[in-house]
N, C-alpha and C positions, 0 to 999 in steps of 0.2 A: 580565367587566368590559370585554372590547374588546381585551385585549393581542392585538399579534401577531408576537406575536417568544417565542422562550424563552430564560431566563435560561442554563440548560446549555448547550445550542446558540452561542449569543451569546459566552461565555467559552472557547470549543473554537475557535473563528474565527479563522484566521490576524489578525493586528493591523489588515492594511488592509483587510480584508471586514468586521472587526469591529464593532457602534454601539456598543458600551460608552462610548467619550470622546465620546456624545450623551447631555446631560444624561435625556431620556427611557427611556433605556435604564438608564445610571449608577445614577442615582436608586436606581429600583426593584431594578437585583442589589444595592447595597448593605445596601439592606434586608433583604432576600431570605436572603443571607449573614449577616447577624449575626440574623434570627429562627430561621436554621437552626441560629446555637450557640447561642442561648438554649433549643431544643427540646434539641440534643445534652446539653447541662448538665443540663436536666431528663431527660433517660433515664440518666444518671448520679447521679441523686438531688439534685444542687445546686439552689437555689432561693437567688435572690437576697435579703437583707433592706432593701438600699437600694442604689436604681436611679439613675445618671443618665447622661445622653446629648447627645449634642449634632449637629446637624443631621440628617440620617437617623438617627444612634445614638438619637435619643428616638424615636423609632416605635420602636424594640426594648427601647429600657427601655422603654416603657409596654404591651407584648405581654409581656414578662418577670414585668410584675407585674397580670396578668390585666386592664388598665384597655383594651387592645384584645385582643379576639379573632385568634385566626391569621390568618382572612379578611379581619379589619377594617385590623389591620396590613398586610395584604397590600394590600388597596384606599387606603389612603393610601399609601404611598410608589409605587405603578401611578399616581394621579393627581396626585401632587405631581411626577413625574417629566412625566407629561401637561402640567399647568401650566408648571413651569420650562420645556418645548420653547416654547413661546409668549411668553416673557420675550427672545428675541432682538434686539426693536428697544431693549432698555435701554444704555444707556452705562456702567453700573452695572459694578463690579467685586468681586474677593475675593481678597486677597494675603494669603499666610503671611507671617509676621516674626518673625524669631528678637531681640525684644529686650523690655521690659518695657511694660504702657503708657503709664506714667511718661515712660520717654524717646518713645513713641512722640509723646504731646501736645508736647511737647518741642520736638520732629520738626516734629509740623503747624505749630508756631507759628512754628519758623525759617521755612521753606522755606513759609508762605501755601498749606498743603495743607489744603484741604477733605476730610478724611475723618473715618471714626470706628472707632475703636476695638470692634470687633461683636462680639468674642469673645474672654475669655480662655482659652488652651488650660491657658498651666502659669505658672509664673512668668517664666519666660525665652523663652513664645511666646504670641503673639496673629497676629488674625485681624484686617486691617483691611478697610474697605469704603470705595466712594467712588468718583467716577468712571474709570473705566478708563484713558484715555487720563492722567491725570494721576498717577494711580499709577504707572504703567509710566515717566513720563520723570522723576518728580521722588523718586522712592523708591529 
């Protein structure tokens, strides 16, 4: 596929020789790492009966429940990591929020924020998006 870096190697790297905090790198160990407990689970006999995932995590639900191949999982999250390295001229951002998204709209509606609500994690955390620079000063 073109990788040249290895995931092992990468994660053994002292922190400032390290690319892990390069989304091209990131990307793909996270992957990498949870198809490896989804193999571990399976040489334990466990098999999922219902899957879900959320950013990198759905490439391993969908390797979990046979809808990708090892390889295939493999080669999307190598080139979705490929992609997001090329996503740097965005404004774009992604902040964790420990609050509901109720209050969050709440939120955008005081304070004239442009964002949106991209993900619920749990009830008392979501994931907002929206441009970067306005997140950071008005959040």
């Amino acid at each position: 596929m073109g990788c040249d870096w290895d995931p092992v190697a990468e994660l053994r790297k002292a922190p400032a020789e390290s690319r892990v905090g390069e989304p091209e790198v990131s990307q793909p160990i996270c992957s990498v790492l949870q198809i490896a407990l989804v193999d571990e689970l399976r040489s334990w006999g466990v098999y999922p009966s219902k899957v879900v995932g959320h950013s990198s995590g759905e490439i391993a639900a969908a390797y979990s429940i046979g809808a990708l191949s090892h390889r295939d999982a493999l080669a999307v999250a190598f080139f979705r990591g490929k992609v997001s390295k090329g996503l740097t001229n965005l404004n774009g951002g992604m902040m964790a929020v420990g609050c509901t998204p109720e209050l969050a709209q709440e939120i955008f509606i005081e304070r004239n924020l442009q964002a949106t609500v991209a993900c619920v994690n749990s009830p008392a955390s979501i994931t907002l998006s929206g441009e970067l620079s306005l997140l950071i000063k008005k959040i």
